[in-house]
Structure formats: C-alpha cells, structure tokens
C-alpha positions as CSV (number, residue, x, y, z in Angstrom):
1,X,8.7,101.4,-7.1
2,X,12.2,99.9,-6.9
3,X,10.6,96.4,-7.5
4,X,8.8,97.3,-10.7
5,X,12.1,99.0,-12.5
6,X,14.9,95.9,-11.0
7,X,12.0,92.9,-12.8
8,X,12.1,94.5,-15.9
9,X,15.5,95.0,-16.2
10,X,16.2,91.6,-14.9
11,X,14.4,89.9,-17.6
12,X,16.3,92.3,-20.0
13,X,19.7,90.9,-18.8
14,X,18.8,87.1,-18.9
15,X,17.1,87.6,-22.7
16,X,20.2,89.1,-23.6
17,X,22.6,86.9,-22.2
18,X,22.5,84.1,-25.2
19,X,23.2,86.9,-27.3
20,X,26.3,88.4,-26.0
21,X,27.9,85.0,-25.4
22,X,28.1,84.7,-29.2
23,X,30.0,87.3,-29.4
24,X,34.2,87.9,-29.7
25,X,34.5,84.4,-32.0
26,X,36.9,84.4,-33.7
27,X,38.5,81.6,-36.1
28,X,37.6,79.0,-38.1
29,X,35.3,76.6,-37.2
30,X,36.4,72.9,-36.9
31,X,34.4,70.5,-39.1
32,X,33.1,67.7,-37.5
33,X,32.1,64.2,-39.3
34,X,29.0,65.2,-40.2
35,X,30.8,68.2,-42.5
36,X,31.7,68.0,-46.1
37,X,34.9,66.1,-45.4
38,X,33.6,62.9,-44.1
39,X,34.5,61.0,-47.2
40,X,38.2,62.5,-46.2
41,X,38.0,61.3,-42.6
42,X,37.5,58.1,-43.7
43,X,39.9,57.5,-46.2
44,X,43.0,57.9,-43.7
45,X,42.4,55.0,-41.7
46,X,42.2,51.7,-42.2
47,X,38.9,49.9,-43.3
48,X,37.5,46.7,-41.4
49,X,38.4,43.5,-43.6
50,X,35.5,40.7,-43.9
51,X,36.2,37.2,-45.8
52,X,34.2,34.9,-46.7
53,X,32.1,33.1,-49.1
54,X,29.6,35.2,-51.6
55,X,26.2,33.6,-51.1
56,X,24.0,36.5,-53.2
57,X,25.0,38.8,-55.1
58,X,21.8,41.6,-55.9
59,X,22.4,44.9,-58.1
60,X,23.1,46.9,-54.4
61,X,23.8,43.9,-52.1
62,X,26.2,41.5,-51.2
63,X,25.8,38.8,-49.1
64,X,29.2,37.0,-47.0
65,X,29.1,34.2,-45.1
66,X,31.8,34.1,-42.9
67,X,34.0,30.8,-41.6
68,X,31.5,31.1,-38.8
69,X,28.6,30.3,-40.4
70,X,27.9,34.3,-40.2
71,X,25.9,35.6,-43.0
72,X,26.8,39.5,-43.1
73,X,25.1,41.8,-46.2
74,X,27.0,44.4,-47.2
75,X,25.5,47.5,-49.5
76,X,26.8,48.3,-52.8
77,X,27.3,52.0,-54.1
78,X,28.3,53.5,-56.7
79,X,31.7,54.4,-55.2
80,X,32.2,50.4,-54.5
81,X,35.4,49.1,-56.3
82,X,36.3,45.3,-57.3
83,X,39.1,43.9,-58.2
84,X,40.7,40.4,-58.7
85,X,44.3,41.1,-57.2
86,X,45.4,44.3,-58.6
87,X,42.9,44.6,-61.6
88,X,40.0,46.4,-61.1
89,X,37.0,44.4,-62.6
90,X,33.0,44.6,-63.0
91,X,30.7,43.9,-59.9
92,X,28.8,41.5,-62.8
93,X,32.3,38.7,-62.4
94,X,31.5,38.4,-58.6
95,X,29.4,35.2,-58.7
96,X,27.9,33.8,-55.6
97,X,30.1,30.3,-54.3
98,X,33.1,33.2,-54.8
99,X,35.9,33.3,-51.9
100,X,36.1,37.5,-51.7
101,X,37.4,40.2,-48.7
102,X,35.5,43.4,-48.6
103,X,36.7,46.1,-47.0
104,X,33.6,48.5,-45.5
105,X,32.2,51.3,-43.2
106,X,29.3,52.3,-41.8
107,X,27.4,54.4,-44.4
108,X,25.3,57.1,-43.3
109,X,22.4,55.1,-42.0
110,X,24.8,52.9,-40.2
111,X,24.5,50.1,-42.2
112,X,27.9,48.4,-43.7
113,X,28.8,49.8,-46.8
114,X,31.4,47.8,-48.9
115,X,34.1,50.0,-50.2
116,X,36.3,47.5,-51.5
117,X,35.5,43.8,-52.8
118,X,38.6,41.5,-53.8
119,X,38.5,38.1,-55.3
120,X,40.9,35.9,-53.8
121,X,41.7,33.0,-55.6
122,X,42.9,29.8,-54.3
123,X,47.1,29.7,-53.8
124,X,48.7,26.8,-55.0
125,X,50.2,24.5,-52.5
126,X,54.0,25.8,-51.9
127,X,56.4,23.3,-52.0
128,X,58.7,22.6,-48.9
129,X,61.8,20.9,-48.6
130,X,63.9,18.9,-50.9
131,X,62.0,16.2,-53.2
132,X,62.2,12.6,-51.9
C-alpha cells in the first residue's frame, strides 16, 4: 500500500521540478548576439581590413584578389558604404583592375559581408632629401 501512494507522488515531484525552477527570476534578461542589438555589437569594435585588387564587381558581390594571389568575394548589402577617401560615392565607380580596402564581418550565414569599400588611389612618390 505504501508502494502504490510514494510512485505516484514521486513522479509528481520530478514533473514538477522544471516548473518550480523557473520560478523567483527576477531582472532583465541579457541579450545575446542573436538579439535585436547585433548590428550594435558590431559597430563598437573594429572591422577586419582586406586590400587588394577588384577582379568582378556584380550587383551583390565583390571580388578581391589579395597580394597573395587570394581571390576573396565579399557580399554587397544595402547597408554597404563606398567612398574614395572621405567622400562617399556610388558602388557603380568601383570598376574591376581598382586598388580598394573593405572592411567586413560575417553576415548572418557566415559569409563575409563588406561593410565598407575605399578606393585608394596611388600616392605620389614623396620627395626625400635635398635636390642634387
């Protein structure tokens, strides 16, 4: 008899267990990355910078080809900015045999996204020393 009431009320306890350990949270909860703010999260720190030579240039795409012969392709979005020093321009005047950096991330399906594109033009030689 003691057998069939300590089961039952056995099986009671452990069903409610999840239940009550729920319970007495208080507090915000912390966002994680995957949260609302992960734009945010991003912005803070500083992006990894790429150089190299434009070998295609495709309405969401953007090929690099590094000094190393490495061909990286980089995704476009909307949110992508280009400039040629400080002036923001149109992704249309990046051409392909252009020397750009692009700064990206890893976009959601952790593939590099670029964030920022920057033409760099060729510095003139800077003189040194007196003229002979």
């Amino acid at each position: 008899m003691q057998r069939a009431f300590v089961i039952p009320v056995l099986l009671l306890s452990l069903a409610a267990a999840p239940a009550t350990c729920q319970t007495g949270r208080t507090g915000r909860r912390q966002s994680t990355a995957r949260g609302s703010n992960a734009d945010q999260s991003t912005s803070d720190k500083a992006l990894p910078n790429f150089t190299g030579i434009v070998r295609g240039v495709a309405k969401k795409t953007l090929l690099l080809e590094q000094a190393d012969q490495n061909t990286m392709q980089f995704f476009c979005t909307g949110k992508t900015q280009y400039f040629d020093g400080s002036n923001k321009i149109k992704a249309k005047q990046i051409q392909a045999g252009d020397r750009v950096s692009v700064e990206a991330r890893l976009g959601p399906d952790g593939k590099p996204e670029a964030v920022n594109v920057r033409l760099e033009r060729d510095k003139p030689p800077q003189e040194t020393g007196s003229p002979q």
